[in-house]
SEBAPA-255325 format. One record per residue (C-alpha): residue in three letters; x, y negated, z negated. Coordinates in Angstrom, 3 decimals, m for minus. Each point is the difference from the previous one (the first is absolute). Example, Ala and Ser with C-alpha at 12.3 -4.5 7.8 and 13.67 -1.06 7.14 Angstrom:
NODE     r       east      north         up
NODE   ALA     12.300      4.500     m7.800
NODE   SER      1.370     m3.440      0.660
//
This chain:
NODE     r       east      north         up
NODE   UNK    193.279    142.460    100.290
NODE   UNK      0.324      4.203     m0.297
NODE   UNK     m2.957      2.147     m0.378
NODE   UNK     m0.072      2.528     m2.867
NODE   UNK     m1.898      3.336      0.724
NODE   UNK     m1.051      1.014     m3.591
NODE   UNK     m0.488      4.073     m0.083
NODE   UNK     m2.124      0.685     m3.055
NODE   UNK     m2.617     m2.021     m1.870
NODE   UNK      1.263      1.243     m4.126
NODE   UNK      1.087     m1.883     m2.382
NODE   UNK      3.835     m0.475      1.665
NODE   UNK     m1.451     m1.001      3.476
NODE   UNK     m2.765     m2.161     m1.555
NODE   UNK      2.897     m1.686     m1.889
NODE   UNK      2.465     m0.359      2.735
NODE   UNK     m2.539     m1.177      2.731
NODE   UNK     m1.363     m2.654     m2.602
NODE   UNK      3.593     m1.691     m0.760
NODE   UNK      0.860      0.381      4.167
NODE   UNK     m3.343     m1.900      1.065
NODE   UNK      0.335     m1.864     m3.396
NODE   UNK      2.951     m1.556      1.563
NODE   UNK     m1.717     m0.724      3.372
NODE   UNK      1.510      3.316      1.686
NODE   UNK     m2.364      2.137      3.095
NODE   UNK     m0.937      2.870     m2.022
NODE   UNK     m2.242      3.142      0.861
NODE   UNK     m1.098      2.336     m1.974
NODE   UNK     m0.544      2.856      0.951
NODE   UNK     m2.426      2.281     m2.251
NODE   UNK     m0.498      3.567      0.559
NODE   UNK     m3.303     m0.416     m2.280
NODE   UNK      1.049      3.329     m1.956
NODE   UNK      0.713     m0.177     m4.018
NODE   UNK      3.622      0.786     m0.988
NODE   UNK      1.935     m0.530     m3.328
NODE   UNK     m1.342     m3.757     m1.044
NODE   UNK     m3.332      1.642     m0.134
NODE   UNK      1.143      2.864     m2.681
NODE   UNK      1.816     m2.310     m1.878
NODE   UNK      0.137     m0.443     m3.650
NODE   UNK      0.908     m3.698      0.625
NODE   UNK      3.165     m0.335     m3.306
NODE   UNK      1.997     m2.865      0.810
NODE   UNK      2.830      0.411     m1.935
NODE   UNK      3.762      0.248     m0.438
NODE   UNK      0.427      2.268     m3.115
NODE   UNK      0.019      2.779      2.543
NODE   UNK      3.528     m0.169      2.257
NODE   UNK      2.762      2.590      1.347
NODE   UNK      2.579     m2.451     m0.626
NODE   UNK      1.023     m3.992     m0.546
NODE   UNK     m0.032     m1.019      3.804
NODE   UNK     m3.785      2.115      0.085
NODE   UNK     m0.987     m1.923     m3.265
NODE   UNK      0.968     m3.425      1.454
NODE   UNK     m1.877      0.371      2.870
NODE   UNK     m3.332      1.019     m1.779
NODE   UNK      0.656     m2.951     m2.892
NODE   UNK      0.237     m2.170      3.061
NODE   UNK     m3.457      1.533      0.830
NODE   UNK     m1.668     m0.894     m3.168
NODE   UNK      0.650     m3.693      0.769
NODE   UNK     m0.995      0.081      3.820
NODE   UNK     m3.093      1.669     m1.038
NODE   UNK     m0.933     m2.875     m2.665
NODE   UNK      1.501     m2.778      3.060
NODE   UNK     m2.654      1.886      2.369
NODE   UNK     m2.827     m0.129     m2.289
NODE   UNK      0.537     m3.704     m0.738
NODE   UNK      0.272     m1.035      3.668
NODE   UNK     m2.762      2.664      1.563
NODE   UNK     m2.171     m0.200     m3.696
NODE   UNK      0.366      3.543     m0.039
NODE   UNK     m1.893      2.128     m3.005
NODE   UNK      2.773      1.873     m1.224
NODE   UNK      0.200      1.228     m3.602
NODE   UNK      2.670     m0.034     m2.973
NODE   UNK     m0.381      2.607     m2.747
NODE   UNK      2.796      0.908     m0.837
NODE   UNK      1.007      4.065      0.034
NODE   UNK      0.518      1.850     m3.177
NODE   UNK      2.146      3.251     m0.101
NODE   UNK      1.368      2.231     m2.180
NODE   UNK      2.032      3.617     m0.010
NODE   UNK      3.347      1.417     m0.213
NODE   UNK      2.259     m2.449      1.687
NODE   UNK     m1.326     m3.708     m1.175
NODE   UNK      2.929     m0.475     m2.012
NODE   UNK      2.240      0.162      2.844
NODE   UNK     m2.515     m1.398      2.321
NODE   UNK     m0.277     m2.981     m2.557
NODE   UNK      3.646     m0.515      0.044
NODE   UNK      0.515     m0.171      4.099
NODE   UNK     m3.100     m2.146      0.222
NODE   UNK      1.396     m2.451     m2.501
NODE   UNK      3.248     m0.233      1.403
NODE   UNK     m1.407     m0.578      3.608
NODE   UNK     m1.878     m3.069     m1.669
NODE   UNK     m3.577      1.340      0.572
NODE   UNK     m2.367     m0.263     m3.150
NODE   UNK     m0.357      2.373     m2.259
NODE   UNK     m2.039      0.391     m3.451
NODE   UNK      0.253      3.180     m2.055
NODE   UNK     m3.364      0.546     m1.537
NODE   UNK     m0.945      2.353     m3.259
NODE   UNK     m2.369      2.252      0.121
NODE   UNK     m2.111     m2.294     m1.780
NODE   UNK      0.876     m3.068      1.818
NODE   UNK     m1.376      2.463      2.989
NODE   UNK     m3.016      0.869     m1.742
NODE   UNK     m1.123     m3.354     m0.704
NODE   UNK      0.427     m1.013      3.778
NODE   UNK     m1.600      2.720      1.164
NODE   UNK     m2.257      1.546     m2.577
NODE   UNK     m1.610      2.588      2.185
NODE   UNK      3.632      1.328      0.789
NODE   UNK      0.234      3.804     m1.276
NODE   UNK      2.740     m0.848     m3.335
NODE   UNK      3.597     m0.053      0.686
NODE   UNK      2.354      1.353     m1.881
NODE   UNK      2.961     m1.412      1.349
NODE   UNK      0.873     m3.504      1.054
NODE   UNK     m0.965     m1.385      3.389
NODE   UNK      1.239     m2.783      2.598
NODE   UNK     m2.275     m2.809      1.047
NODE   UNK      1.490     m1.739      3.497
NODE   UNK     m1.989     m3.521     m0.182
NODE   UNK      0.940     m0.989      3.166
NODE   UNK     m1.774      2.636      2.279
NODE   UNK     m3.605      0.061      1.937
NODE   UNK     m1.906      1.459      2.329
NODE   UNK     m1.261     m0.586      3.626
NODE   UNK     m3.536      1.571      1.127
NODE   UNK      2.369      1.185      3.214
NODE   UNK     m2.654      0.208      2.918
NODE   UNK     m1.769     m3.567     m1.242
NODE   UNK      3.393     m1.872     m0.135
NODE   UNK      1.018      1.851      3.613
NODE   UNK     m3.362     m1.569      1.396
NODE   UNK      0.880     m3.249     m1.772
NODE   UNK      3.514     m0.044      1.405
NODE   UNK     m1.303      0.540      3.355
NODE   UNK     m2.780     m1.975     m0.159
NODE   UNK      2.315     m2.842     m0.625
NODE   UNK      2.157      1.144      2.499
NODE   UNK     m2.769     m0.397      2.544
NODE   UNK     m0.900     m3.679     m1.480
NODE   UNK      3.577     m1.049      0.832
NODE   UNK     m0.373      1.103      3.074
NODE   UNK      0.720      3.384      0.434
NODE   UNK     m1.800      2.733      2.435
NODE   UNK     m1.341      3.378     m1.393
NODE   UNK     m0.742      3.362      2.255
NODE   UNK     m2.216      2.290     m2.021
NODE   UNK     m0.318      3.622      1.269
NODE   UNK      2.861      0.728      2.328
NODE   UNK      2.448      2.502     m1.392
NODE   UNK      3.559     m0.699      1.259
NODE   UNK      1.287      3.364      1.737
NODE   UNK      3.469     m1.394      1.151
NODE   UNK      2.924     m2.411     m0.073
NODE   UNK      0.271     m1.870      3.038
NODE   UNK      3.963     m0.418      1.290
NODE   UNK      1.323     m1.140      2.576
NODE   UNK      4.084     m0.392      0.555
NODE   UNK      0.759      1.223     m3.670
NODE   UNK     m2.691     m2.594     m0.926
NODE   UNK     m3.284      0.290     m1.903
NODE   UNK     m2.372     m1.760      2.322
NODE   UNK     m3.960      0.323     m2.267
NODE   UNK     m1.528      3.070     m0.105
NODE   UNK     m2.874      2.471      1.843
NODE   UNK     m3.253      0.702     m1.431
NODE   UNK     m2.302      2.615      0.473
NODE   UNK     m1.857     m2.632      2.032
NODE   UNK      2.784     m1.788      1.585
NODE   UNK      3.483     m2.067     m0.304
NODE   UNK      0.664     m2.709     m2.511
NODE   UNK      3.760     m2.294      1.139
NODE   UNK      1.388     m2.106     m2.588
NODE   UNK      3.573     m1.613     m0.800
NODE   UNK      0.333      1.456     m3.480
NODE   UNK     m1.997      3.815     m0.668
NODE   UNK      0.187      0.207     m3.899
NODE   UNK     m1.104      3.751     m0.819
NODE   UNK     m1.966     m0.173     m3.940
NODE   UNK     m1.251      3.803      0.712
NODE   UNK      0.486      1.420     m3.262
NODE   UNK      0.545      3.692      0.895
NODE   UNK     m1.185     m0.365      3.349
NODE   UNK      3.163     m1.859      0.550
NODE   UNK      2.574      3.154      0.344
NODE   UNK     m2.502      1.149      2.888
NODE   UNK      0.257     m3.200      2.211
NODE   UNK      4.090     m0.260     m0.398
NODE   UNK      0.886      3.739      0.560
NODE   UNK     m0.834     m0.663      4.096
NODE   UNK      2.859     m2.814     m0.322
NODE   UNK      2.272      1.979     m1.283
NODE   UNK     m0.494     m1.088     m3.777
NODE   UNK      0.558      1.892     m2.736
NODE   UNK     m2.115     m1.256     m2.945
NODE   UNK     m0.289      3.044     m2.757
NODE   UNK     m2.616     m0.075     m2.267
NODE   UNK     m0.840      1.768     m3.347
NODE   UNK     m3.358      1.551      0.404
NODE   UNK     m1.958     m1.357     m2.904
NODE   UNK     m3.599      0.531     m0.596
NODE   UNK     m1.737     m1.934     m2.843
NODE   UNK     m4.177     m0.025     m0.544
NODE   UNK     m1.271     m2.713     m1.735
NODE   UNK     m3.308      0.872     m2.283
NODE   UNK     m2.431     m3.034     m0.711
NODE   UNK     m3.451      0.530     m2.380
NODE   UNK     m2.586     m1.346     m0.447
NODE   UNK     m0.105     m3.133     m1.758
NODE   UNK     m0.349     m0.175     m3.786
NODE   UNK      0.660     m2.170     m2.836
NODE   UNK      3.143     m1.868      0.321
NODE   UNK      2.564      1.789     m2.181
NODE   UNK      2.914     m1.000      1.078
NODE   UNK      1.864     m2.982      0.084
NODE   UNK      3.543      1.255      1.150
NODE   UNK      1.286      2.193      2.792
NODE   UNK      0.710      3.261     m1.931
NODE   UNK      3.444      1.665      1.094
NODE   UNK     m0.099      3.106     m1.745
NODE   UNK      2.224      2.855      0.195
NODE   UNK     m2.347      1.651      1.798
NODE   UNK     m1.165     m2.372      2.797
NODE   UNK     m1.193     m3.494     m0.017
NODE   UNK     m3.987     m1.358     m0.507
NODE   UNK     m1.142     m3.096      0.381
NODE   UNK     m3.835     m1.227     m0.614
NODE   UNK     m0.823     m2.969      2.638
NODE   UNK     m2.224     m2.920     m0.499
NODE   UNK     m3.304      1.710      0.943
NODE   UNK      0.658      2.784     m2.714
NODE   UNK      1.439      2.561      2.551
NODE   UNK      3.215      2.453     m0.957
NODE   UNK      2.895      0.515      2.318
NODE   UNK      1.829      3.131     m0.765
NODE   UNK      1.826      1.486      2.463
NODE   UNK      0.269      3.525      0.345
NODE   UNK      3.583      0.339      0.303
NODE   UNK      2.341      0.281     m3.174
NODE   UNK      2.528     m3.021     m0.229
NODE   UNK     m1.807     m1.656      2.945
NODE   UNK      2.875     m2.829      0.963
NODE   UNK      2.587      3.023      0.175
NODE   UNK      1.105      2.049      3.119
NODE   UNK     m2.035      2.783      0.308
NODE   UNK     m0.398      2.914      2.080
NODE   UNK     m1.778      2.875      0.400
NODE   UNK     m3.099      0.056      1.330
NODE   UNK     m2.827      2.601     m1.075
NODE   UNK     m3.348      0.753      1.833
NODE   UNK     m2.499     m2.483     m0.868
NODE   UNK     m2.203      1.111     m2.677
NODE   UNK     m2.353     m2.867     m0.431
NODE   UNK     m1.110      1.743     m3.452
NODE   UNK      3.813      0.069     m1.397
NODE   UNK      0.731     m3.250      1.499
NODE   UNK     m2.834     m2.130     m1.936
NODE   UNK      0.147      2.540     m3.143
NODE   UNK      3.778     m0.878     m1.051
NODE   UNK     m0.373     m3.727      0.115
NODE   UNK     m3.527      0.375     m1.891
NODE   UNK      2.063      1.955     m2.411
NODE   UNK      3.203     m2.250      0.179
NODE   UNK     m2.752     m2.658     m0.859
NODE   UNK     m1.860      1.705     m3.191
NODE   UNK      3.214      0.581     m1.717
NODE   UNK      1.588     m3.400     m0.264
NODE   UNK     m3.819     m1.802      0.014
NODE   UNK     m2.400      2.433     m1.645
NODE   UNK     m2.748     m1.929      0.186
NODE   UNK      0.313     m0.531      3.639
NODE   UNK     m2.253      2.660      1.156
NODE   UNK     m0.832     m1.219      4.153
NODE   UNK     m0.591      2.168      2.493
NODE   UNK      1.688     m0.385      2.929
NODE   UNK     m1.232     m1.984      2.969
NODE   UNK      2.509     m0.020      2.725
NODE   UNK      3.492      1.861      0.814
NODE   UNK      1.968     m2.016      2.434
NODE   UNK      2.299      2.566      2.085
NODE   UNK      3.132     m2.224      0.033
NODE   UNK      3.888      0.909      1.809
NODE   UNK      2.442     m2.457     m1.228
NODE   UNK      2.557     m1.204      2.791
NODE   UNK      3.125      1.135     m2.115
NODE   UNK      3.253     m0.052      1.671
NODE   UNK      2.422      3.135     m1.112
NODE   UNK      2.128     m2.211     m2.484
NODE   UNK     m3.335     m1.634     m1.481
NODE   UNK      1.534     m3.581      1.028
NODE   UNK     m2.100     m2.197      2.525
NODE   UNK      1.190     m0.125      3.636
NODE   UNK     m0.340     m3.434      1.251
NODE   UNK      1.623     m1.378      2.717
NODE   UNK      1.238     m0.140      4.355
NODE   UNK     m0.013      3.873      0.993
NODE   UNK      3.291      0.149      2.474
NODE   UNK     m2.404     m1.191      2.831
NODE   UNK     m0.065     m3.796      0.826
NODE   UNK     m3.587     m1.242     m0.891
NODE   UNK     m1.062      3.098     m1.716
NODE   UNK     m0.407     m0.537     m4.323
NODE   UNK     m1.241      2.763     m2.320
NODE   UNK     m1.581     m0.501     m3.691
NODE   UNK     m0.786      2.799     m1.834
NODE   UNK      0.270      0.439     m3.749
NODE   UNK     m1.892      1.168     m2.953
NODE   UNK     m1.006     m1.981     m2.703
NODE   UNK     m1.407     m2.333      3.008
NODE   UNK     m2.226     m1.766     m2.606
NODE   UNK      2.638     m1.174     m2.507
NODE   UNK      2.354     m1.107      3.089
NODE   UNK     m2.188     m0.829      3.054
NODE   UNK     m0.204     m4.162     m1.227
NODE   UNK      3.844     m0.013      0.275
NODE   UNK      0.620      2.498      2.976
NODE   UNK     m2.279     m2.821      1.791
NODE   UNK      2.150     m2.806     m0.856
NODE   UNK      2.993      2.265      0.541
NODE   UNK     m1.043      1.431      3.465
NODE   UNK     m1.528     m3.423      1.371
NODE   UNK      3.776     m1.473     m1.017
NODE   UNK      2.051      2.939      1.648
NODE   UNK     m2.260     m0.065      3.415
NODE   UNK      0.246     m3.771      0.310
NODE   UNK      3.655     m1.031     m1.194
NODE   UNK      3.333      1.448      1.682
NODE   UNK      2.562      1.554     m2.778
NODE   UNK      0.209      3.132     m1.989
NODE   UNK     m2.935     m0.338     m1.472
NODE   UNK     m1.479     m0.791     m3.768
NODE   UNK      2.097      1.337     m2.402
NODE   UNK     m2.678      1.463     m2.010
NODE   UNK     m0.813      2.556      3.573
NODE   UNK      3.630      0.860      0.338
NODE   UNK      0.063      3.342     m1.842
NODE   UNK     m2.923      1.157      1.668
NODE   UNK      0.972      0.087      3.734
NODE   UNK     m1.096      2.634      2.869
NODE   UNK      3.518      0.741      0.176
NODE   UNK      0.995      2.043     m2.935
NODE   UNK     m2.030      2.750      1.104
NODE   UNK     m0.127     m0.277      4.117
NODE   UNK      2.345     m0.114      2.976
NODE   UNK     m1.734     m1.546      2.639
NODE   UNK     m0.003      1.185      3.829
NODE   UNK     m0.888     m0.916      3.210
NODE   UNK     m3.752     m0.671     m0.644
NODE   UNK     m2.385      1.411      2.797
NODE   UNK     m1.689     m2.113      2.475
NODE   UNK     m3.612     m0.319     m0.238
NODE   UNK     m1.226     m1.565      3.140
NODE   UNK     m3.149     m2.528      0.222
NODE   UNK     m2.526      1.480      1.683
NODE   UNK     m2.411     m3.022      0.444
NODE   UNK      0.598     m3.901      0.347
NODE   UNK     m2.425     m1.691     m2.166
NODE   UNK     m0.414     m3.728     m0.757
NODE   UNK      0.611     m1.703     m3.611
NODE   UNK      2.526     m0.978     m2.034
NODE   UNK      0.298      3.578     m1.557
NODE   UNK     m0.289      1.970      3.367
NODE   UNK      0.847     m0.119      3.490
//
């Protein structure tokens, strides 16, 4: 049986180790402890959001692994719907359609009537049935906490500072307390990962891309839909809490980052929030400081990295895709072959040329199945 070093403890690790030890595979997981993107995350599952067909199968596909998931694991997950509306539904409509995902133009006064408190519309808006939401760091814990029930192994608190290699192969990984040895190292870093492959030789480039996510203070539900509006999206979650993040077109590539001006930050989404719900009037509670792991295309990057035992998963949109990429990865580690289909766009190799990775040498013998 191979062992499975798990590096990172988000939503895509959570998922990956849980199908691995789900299907009696050694996992570890190994948990730096530290809060990256699933713990900003605005938690939209959806599909109505792609950058082409191949990207919009993939994420459909994630829709139904996410409702599989929550069936077998009795996950809480929710299904709102999303409504949006602005310049381009018509021709957002049209691809949507065609690509067979479901799609309901709405009046303004069919929008009124399903959300009342809604600021009125004066144009026409799309309602996507099919799409939900995951609470991101509850179903990570859940995910892993499963993971562990089947039998999997979790290492909370040890940041991973290398790759391990040995003869052009990836051999576990050193901590800032010691070495971890597996068969398989499977690298769900978010944007940690470019860091940890650069030593190898591994090119992995990334789109810097910042994105805050503002919560308030719980008030009266409102809200029944996720809101995408052409501003930025809101959301109001079960306890009566808004989600707004603070970045404009949130599932987008973005950019720039300005200083942090905690002020600015919590102000725009407050007033993001007042305009399209003017009887929300919260203030806010918390601002998550989020970095979503956004490769320089905006596709995901899941797959073997040019060095034998060494697999990378980094991606946004981690919540809509993370139920699949589990299935997906746990089927590409353990079966020989090209791979799924559905991964085969999204290969290491369009952006990197692989050399010679550099040795790093054990420096301790340690008993256990994960070290030596």
């Amino acid at each position: 049986m191979a062992s499975y070093v798990i590096v990172g403890a988000g939503i895509i690790g959570a998922a990956i180790a849980e199908r691995l030890a789900s299907q009696g595979e050694t996992v570890l997981i190994v948990d730096g402890g530290l809060p990256g993107a699933t713990a900003a995350s605005f938690g939209w599952i959806n599909a109505s959001y792609n950058l082409n067909e191949a990207h919009f199968r993939l994420r459909e596909a994630g829709l139904r692994a996410w409702h599989e998931t929550a069936d077998r694991l009795a996950l809480e997950l929710a299904w709102p719907g999303c409504l949006t509306w602005g310049e381009d539904i018509d021709a957002q409509a049209r691809a949507l359609k065609a690509l067979g995902y479901p799609v309901e133009r709405l009046s303004p006064r069919d929008v009124a009537a399903l959300e009342p408190a809604l600021a009125p519309l004066s144009q026409d808006a799309l309602r996507f049935s099919a799409e939900g939401v995951a609470e991101a760091p509850r179903v990570a814990k859940a995910l892993i906490k499963a993971a562990c029930a089947a039998g999997a192994q979790r290492l909370l608190g040890q940041r991973v500072v290398s790759v391990l290699a040995d003869d052009g192969r990836a051999i576990g990984v050193e901590t800032d307390a010691g070495l971890i040895f597996g068969d398989h190292t499977v690298l769900a870093t978010g944007t940690g990962t470019p860091a940890l492959l650069a030593p190898l030789g591994i090119d992995l480039p990334m789109k810097h891309s910042p994105a805050d996510m503002v919560i308030t203070r719980a008030t009266t539900p409102m809200l029944a839909h996720i809101l995408a509006t052409p501003e930025r999206e809101i959301r109001q979650d079960a306890k009566g809490h808004f989600w707004v993040p603070s970045t404009p077109k949130h599932q987008e590539i973005s950019g720039q980052e300005e200083a942090f001006d905690l002020d600015a930050v919590a102000g725009a989404s407050l007033t993001a929030l007042a305009t399209y719900l003017p009887g929300a009037k919260p203030a806010w509670e918390t601002v998550l400081r989020g970095h979503r792991p956004m490769p320089k295309d905006g596709l995901p990057v899941v797959g073997p990295t040019g060095v034998e035992g060494l697999y990378v998963a980094t991606l946004h949109s981690g919540v809509t895709l993370a139920a699949v990429v589990g299935d997906l990865v746990a089927k590409d580690l353990r079966e020989a072959g090209p791979g799924p289909d559905l991964l085969r766009p999204y290969r290491l190799s369009r952006f990197s040329q692989v050399e010679e990775p550099r040795v790093q040498e054990a420096k301790q013998d340690l008993p256990g199945p994960f070290v030596r």
